[in-house]
TIPA-128172 format. One line per field, with one value per residue: residue in one letter; x, y, z of N, C-alpha, C, O in turn. Coordinates in steps of 0.001 Angstrom, whole numbers, plus 500000, padded with zeros to 6 digits. Layout:
! TIPA-128172
r = [a|...]
n_u = [X|...]
n_v = [Y|...]
n_w = [Z|...]
ca_u = [X|...]
ca_v = [Y|...]
ca_w = [Z|...]
c_u = [X|...]
c_v = [Y|...]
c_w = [Z|...]
o_u = [X|...]
o_v = [Y|...]
o_w = [Z|...]
END
This chain:
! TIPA-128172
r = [x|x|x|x|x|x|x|x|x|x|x|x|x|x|x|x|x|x|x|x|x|x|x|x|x|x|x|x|x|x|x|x|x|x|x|x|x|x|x|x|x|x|x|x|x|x|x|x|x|x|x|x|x|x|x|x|x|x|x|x|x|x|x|x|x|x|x|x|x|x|x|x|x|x|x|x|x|x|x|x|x|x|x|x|x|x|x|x|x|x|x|x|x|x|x|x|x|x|x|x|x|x|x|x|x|x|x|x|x|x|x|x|x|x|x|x|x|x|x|x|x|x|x|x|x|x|x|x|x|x|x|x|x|x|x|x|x|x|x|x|x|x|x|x|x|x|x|x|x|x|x|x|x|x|x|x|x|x|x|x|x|x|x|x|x|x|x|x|x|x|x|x|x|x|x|x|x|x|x|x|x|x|x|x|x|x|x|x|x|x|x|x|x|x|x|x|x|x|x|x|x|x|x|x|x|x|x|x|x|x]
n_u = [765240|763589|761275|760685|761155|757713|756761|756651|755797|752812|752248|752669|750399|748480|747945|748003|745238|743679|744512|743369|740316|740092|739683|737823|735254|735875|735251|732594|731865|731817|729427|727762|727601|725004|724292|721646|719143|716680|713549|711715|708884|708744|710394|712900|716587|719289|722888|724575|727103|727817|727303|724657|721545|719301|715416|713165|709861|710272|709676|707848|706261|705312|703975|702044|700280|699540|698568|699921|698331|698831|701378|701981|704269|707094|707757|710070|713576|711979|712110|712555|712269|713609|711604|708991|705860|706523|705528|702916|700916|699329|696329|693835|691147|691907|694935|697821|700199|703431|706445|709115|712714|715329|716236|716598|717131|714926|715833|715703|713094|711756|711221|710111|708725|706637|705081|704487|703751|703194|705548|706708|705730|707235|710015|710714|713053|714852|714411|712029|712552|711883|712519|715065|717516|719500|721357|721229|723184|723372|725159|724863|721863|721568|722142|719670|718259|718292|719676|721036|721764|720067|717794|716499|716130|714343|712214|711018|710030|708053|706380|705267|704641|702014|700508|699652|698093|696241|694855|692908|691109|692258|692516|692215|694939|696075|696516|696552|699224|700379|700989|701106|698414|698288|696208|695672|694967|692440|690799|690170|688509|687260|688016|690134|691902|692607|693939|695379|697509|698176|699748|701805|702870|703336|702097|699753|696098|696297|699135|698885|697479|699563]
n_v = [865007|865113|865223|862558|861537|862175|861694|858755|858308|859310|857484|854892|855527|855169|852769|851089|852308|851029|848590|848410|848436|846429|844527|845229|844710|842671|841299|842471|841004|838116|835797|836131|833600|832393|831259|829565|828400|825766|825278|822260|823081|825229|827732|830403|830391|832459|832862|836201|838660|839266|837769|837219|835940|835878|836085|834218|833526|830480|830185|828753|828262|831149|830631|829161|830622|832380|836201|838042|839717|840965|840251|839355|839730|838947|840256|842611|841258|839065|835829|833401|829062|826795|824878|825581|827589|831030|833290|834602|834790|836518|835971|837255|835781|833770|832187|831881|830200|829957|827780|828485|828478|828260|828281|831387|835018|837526|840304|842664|843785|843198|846282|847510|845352|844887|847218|846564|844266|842159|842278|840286|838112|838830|839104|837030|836115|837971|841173|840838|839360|838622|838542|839286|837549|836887|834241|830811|828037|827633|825664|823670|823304|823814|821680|820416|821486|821903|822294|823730|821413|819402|820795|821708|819578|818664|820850|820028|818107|818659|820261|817902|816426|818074|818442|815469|815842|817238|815596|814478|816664|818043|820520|822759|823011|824008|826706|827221|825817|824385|825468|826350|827692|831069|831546|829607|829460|830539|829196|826812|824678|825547|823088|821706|823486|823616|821311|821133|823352|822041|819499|820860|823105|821878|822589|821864|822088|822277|823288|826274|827574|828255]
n_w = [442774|445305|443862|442517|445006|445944|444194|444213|446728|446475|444715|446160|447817|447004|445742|448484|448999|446862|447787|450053|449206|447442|449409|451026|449264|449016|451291|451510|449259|450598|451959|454659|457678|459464|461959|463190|465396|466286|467810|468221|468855|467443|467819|467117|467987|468130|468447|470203|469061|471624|473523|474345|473254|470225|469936|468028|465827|463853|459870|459023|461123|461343|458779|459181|461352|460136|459140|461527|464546|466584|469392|472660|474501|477174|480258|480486|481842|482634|483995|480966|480337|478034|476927|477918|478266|476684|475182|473429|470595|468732|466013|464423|465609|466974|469369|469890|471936|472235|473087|474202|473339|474990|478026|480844|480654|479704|478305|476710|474680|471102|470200|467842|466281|468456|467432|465253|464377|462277|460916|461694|459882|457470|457792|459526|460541|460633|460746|462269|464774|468275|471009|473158|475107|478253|478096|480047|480841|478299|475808|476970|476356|473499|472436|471942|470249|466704|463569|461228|458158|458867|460141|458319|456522|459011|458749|456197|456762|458586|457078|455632|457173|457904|455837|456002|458447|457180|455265|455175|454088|451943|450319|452080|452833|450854|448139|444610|442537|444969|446951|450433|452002|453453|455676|456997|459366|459624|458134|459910|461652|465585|466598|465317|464943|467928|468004|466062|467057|469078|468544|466764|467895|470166|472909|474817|476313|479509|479649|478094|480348|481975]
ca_u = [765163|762007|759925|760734|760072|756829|755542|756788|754983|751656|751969|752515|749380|747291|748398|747385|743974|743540|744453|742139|739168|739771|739859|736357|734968|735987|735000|731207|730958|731381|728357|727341|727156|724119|724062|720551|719315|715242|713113|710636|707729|708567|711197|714448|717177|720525|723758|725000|728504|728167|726917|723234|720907|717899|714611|711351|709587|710564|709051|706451|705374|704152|702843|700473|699819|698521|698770|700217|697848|699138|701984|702183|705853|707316|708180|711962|714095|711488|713333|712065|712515|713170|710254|707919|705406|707192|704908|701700|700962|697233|695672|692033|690168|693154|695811|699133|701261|704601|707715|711101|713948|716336|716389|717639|716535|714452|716975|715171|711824|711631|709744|709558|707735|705038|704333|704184|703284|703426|706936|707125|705472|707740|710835|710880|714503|715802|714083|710970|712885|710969|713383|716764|717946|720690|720819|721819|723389|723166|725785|724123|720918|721753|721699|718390|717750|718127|720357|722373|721127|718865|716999|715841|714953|713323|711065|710372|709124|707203|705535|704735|703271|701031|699817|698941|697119|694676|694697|691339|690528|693254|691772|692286|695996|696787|696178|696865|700758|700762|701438|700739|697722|698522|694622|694821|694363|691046|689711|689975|687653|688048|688611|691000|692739|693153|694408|696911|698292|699027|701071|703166|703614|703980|701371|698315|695096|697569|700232|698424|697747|701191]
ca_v = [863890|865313|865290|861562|861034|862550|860746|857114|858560|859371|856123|853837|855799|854751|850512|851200|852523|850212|847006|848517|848796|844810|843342|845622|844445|840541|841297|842382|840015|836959|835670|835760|832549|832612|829761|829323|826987|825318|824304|821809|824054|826180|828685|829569|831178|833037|833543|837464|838716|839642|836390|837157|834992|836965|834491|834557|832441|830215|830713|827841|828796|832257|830891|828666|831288|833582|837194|838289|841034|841438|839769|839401|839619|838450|841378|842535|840329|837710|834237|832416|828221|826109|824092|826340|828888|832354|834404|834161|835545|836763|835903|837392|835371|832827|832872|830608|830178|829773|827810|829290|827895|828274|829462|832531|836056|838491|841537|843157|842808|843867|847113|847577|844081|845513|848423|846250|842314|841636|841961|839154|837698|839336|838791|836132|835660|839084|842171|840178|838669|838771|838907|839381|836978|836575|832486|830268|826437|827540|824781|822442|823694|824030|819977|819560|822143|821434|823164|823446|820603|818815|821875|822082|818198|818382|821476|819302|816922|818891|820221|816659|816187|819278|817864|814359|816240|817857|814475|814498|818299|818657|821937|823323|823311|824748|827001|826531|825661|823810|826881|826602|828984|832060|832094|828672|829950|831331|827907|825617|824658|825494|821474|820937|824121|822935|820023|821687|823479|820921|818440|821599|824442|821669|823051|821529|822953|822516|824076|827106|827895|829154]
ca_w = [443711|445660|442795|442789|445979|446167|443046|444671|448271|445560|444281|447172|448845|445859|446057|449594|448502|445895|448539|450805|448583|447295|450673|451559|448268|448901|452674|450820|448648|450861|452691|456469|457336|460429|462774|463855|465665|466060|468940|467571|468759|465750|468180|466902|468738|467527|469399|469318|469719|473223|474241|474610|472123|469548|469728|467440|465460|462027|458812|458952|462433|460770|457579|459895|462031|459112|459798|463236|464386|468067|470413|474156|474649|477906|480542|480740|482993|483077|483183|480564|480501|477557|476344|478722|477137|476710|474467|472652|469142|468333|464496|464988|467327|467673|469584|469737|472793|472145|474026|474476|472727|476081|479429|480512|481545|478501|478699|475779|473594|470139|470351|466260|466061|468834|466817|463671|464384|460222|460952|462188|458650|456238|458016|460529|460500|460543|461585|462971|466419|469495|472268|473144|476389|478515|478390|481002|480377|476593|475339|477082|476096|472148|472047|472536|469157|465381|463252|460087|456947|459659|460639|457282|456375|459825|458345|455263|457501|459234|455930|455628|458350|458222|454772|456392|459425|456520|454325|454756|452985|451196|449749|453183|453046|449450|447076|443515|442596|445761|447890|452265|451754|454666|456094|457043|460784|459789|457417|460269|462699|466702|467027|464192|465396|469348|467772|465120|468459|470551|467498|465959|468744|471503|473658|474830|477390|481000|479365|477808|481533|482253]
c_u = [763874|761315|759502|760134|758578|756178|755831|755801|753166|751536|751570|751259|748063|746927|747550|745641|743413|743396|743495|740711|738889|739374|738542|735240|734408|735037|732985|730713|731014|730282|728752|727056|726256|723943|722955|719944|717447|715191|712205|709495|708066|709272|712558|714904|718783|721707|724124|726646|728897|727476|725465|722737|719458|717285|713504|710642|710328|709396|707921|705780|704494|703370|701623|699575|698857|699068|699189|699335|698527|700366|702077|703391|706278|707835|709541|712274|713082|712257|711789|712879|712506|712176|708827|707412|705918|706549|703855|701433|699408|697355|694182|691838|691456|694423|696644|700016|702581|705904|708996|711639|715234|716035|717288|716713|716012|715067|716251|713783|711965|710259|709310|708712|706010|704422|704053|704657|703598|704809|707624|706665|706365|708780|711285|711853|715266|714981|712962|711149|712142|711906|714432|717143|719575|720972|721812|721719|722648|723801|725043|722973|720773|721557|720444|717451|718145|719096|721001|721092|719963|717839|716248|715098|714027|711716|709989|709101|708013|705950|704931|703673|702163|699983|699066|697670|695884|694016|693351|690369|691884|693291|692166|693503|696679|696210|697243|698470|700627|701388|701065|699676|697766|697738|694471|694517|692743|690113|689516|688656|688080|689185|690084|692271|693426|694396|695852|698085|699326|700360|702113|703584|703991|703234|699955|697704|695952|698423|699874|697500|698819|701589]
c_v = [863967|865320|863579|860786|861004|861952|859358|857049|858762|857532|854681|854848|855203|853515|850960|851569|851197|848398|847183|848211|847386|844343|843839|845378|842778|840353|841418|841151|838700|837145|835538|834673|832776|831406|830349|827759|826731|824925|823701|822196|825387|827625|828780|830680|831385|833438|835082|837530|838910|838615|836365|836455|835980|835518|835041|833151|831582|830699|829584|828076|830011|831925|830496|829307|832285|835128|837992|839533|841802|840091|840210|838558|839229|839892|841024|841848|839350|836347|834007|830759|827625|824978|824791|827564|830541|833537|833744|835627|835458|836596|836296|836666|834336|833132|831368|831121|829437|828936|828321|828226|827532|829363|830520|833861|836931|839781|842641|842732|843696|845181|847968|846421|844455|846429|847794|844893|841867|841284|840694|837413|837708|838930|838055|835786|836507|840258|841571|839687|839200|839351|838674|838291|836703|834600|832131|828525|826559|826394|823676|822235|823537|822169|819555|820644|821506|823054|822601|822328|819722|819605|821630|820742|818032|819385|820864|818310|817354|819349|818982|816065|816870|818550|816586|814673|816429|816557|814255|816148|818633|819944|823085|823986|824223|825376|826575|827014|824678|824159|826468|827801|829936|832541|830937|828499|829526|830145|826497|825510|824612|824324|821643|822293|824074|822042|820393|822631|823118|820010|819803|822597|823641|822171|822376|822684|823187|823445|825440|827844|828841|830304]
c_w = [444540|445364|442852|444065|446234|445222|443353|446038|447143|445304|445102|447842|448059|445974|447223|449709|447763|446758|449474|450310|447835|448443|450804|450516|448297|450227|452203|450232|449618|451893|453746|456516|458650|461292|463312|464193|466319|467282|468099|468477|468023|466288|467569|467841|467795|468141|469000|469660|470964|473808|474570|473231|471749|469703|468812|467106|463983|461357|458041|460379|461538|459624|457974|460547|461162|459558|460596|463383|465982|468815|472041|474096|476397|478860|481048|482335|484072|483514|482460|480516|478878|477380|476999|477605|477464|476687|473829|471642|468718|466310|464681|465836|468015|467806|470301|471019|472367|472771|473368|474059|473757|476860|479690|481430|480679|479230|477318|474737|472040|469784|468719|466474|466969|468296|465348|463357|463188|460078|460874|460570|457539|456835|460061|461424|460845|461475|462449|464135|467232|470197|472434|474892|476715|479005|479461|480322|478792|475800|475404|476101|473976|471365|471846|471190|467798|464891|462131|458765|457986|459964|459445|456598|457552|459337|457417|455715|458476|458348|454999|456605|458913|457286|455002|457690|458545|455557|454242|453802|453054|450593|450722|453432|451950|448625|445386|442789|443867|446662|449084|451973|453869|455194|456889|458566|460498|458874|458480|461724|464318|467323|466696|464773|467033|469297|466948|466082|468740|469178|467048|466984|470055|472704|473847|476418|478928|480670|479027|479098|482203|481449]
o_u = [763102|760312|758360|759242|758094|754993|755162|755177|752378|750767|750720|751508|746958|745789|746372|744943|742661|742643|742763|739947|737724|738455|737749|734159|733443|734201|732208|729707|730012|730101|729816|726290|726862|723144|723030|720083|716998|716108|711769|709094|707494|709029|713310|714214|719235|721628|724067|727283|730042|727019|725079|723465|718759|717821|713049|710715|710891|708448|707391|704554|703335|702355|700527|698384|697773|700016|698684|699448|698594|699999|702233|703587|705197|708370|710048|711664|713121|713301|710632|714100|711463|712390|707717|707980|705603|706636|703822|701622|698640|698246|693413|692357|691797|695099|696265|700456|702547|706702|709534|711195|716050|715755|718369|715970|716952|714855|716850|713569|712302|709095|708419|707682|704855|703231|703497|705485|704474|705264|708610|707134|706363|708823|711798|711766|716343|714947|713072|710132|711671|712164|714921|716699|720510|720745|722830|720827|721752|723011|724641|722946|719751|721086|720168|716222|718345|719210|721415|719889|718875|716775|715101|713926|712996|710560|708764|707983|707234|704793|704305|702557|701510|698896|697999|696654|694768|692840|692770|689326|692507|694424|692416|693570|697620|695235|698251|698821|701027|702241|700104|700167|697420|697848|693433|693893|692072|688883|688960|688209|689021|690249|691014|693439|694574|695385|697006|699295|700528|701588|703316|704762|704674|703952|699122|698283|696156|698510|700590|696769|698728|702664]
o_v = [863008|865405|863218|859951|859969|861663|858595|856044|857887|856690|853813|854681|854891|853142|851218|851009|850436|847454|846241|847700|847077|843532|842902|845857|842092|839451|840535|840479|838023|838168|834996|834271|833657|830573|831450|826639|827746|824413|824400|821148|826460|828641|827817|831559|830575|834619|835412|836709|838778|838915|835343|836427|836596|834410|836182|832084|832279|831335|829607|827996|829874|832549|830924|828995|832784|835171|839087|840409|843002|838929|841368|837374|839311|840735|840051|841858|839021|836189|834191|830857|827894|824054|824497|828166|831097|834490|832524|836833|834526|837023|835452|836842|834221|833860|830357|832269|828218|829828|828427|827105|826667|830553|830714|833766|837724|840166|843714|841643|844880|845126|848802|846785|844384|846598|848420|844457|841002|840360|840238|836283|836797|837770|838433|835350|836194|840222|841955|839461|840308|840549|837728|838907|836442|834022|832746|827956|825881|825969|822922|821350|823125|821713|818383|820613|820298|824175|821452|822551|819516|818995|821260|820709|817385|818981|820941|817963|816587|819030|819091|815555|816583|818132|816415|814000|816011|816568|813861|816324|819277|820383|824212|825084|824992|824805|825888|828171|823641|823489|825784|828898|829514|833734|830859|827519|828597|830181|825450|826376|823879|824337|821707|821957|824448|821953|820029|822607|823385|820093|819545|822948|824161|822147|822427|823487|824331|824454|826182|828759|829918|830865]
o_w = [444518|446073|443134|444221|446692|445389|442655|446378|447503|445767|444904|449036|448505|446260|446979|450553|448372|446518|449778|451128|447581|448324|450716|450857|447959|450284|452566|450459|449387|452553|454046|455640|459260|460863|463858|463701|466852|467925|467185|468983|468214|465638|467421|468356|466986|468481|467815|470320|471395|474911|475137|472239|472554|469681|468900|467716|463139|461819|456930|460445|461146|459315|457613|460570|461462|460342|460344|462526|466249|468642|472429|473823|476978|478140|481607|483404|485257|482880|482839|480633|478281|478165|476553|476693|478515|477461|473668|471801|468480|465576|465141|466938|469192|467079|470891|471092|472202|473056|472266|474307|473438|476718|479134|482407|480638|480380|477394|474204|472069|469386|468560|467042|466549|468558|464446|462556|463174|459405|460295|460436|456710|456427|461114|462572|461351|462705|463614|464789|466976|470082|471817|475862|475958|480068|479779|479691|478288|474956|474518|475245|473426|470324|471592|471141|467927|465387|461982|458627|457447|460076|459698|456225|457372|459454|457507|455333|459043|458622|453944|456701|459917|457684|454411|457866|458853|455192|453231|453173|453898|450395|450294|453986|452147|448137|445224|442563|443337|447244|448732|451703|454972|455477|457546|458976|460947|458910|458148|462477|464622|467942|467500|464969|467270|470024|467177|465855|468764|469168|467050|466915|470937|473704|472942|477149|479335|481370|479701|478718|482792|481664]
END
């Protein structure tokens, strides 16, 4: 009778194994789904589980930008303001001011990304975040961003409207396939770059003041 038992107590510990090791399996394979959400000056922001929000840039902000060789990050428990400039991102001689995605207070900066700006190239989305904030009137605040299947026809459209900015040297914008060439910092002229600024990061000469 104890032998019995002990091979039904074996057995049921196994099922138990076995249901464990599906569910952490099913639990793997399904996807993260990521709510992010766009400022149209090319910021995004991310809620976390403890209610603070990650910020950086998207992944047409850096291809325009080219390179990252240096950031000026915002100092801890700054406030920063939505639509106000936050941070500025060096490419050799040029250098991009940034606005904030939502107000709030910078509670953290990403201090991998200062030791290794590129970061911010290769993974924009993920390890590349700038800063960590504690937001204020975020709900509110989240209306006034892009997100989800719009986020992404709005990018289209913005890769439309990069292409009509160069319509005159088309050469300027692409290499061959019809690629965003990742220099095009460094092919434009001071003008044309003042100018590419102010229409996609939202920043003109007053503002780049602050």
């Amino acid at each position: 009778m104890s032998a019995i038992l002990a091979l039904a107590t074996v057995i049921a510990l196994m099922l138990v194994g076995l249901i464990r090791r599906s569910r952490h399996s099913l639990s793997a394979a399904t996807p993260v789904i990521v709510k992010r959400y766009i400022h149209p000056g090319h910021a995004w922001v991310r809620e976390t589980e403890d209610g603070d929000v990650l910020v950086g840039i998207d992944d047409f902000a850096q291809s325009l930008i080219g390179t990252i060789d240096a950031l000026e990050l915002p100092r801890l428990l700054r406030k920063v303001e939505q639509g106000k400039v936050a941070w500025k991102i060096r490419h050799g001689s040029r250098t991009v001011p940034i606005v904030c995605p939502v107000s709030g207070r910078v509670i953290e900066k990403n201090e991998m990304v200062l030791a290794h700006p590129a970061l911010v190239n290769s993974s924009p989305y993920g390890d590349g975040w700038l800063i960590r904030v504690k937001p204020r009137r975020l709900p509110a605040q989240l209306h006034n961003l892009i997100t989800g299947k719009s986020a992404q026809q709005w990018l289209d459209g913005a890769r439309a409207q990069l292409a009509r900015f160069f319509s005159g040297t088309p050469a300027l914008m692409y290499q061959d396939g019809g690629v965003m060439l990742t220099d095009l910092a460094d092919r434009c002229s001071d003008e044309e770059w003042e100018n590419l600024v102010g229409e996609f990061f939202l920043v003109d000469q007053d503002t780049k003041q602050h």
